[in-house]
Each structure stands twice: as C-alpha cells, then as structure tokens.
C-alpha positions as CSV (number, residue, x, y, z in Angstrom):
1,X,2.3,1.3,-14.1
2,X,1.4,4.5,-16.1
3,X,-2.0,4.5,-15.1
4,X,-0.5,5.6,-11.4
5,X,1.2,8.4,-10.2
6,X,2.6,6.6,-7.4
7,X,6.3,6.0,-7.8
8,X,7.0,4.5,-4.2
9,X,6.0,3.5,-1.4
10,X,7.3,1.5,2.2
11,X,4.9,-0.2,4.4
12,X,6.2,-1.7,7.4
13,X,3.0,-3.8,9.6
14,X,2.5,-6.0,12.7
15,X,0.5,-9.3,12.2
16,X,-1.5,-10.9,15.0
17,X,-1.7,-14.8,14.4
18,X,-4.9,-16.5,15.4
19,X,-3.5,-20.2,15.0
20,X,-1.6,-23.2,16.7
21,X,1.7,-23.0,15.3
22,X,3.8,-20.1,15.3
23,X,3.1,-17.6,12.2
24,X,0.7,-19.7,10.9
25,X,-3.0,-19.2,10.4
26,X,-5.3,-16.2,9.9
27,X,-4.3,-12.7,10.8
28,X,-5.4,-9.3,11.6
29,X,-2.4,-6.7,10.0
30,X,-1.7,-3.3,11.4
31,X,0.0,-1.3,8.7
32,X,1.8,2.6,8.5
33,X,2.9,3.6,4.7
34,X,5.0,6.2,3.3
35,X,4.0,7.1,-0.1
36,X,5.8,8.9,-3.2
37,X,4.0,9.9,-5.9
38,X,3.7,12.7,-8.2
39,X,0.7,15.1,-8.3
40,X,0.1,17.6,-11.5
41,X,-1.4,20.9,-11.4
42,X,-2.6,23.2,-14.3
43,X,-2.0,26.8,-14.2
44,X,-3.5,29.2,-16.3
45,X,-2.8,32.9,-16.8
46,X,-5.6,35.5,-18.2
47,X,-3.9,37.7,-19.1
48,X,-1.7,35.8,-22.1
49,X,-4.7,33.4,-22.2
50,X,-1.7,30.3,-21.8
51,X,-1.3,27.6,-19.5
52,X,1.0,25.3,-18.1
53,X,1.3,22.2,-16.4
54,X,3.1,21.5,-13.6
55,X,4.2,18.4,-12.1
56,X,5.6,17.8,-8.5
57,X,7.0,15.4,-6.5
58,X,4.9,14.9,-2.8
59,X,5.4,12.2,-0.5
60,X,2.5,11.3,1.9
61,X,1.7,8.8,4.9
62,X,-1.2,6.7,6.3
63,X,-2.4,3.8,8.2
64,X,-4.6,0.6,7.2
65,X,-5.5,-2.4,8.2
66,X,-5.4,-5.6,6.5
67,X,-6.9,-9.5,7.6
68,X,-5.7,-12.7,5.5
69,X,-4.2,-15.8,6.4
70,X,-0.9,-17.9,6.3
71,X,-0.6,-21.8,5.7
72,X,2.0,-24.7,5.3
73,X,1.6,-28.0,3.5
74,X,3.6,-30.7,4.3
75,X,6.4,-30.1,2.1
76,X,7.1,-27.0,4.2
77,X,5.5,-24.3,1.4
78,X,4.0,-21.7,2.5
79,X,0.8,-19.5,1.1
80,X,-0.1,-16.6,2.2
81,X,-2.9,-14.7,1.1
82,X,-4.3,-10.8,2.2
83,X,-6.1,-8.0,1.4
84,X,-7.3,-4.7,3.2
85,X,-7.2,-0.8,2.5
86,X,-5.1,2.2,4.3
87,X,-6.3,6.0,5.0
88,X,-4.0,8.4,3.4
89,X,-3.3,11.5,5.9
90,X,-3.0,15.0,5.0
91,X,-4.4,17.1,1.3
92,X,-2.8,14.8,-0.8
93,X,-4.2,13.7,-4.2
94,X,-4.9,10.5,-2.4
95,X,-7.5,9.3,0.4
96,X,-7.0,5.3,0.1
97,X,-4.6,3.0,-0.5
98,X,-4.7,-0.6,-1.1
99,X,-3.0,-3.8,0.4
100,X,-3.2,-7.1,-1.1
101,X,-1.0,-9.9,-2.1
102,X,-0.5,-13.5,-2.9
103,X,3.1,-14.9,-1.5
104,X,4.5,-18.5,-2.0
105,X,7.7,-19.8,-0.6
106,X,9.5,-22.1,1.2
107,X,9.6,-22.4,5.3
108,X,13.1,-23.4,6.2
C-alpha cells in the first residue's frame, strides 16, 4: 500500500487451542516479527539554506500477541478468524504492529 512504509515483514507464532478436537477452537497466539520498512529523514543545511531528503532501508523486530478462533463445518471447511497487536523493539519509526486476518480453506 502506499500509505505504508512497510515493505516486509515474517511472523512466525505458537497457538494454544482451547478445544476438543485437535487445532480446533479458540486460541491464544504467541507471535515474534521481523519487519522491513523504509524510514525518511529530512536534512537541511544553513548554510546554502537547501535540503534534502533521505530515505533508508531499516529492518526491525517485535513480539505480540494475538487471541481468535478456528472452526470446521461438516464439509471439512475451515474458518479461522484473529486479531491482536505486536510491540516493535528498538528506535524505529514504529512502536505497534497489527495482526489480524480472516482464512478459509479446506481440512484434508
């Protein structure tokens, strides 16, 4: 989206199941994240009363947490729906970021 300066990001998490069947039900999700994104910076000099802009490519990391739940209907499709929010680490541009999603698909 051009609205974000994010360009990337990889979040690998751990979901405890709170339900009868296996990987099925509500959950509570552990996440980390590694983020790419691109910060800008303006620079100006007094002296030849210009400036200049300068972008730069960071990369960042944080952890979050996430609840939502997971469920089948009889024709084996599964819903799964989640949301929660992640503290970014470090001086980065960034303090938050999100994690929420809809999935449907097909249990085999």
């Amino acid at each position: 989206e051009e609205f974000s300066d994010w360009k990337w990001g990889i979040t690998p998490y751990y979901r405890l199941f709170f339900g009868k069947q296996a990987a099925l039900g509500f959950f509570v999700e552990g996440n980390a994240t590694l983020l790419g994104y691109e910060d800008y910076d303006y620079i100006y000099d007094q002296v030849t009363m210009t400036g200049m802009s300068i972008e730069e490519n960071k990369i960042t990391s944080g952890f979050g947490l996430a609840v939502g739940g997971k469920f089948k209907t009889s024709r084996d499709v599964v819903v799964e729906v989640y949301g929660g929010i992640g503290r970014v680490l470090g001086d980065g541009s960034y303090e938050s970021y999100p994690r929420f999603g809809i999935n449907i698909g097909k249990r085999f």
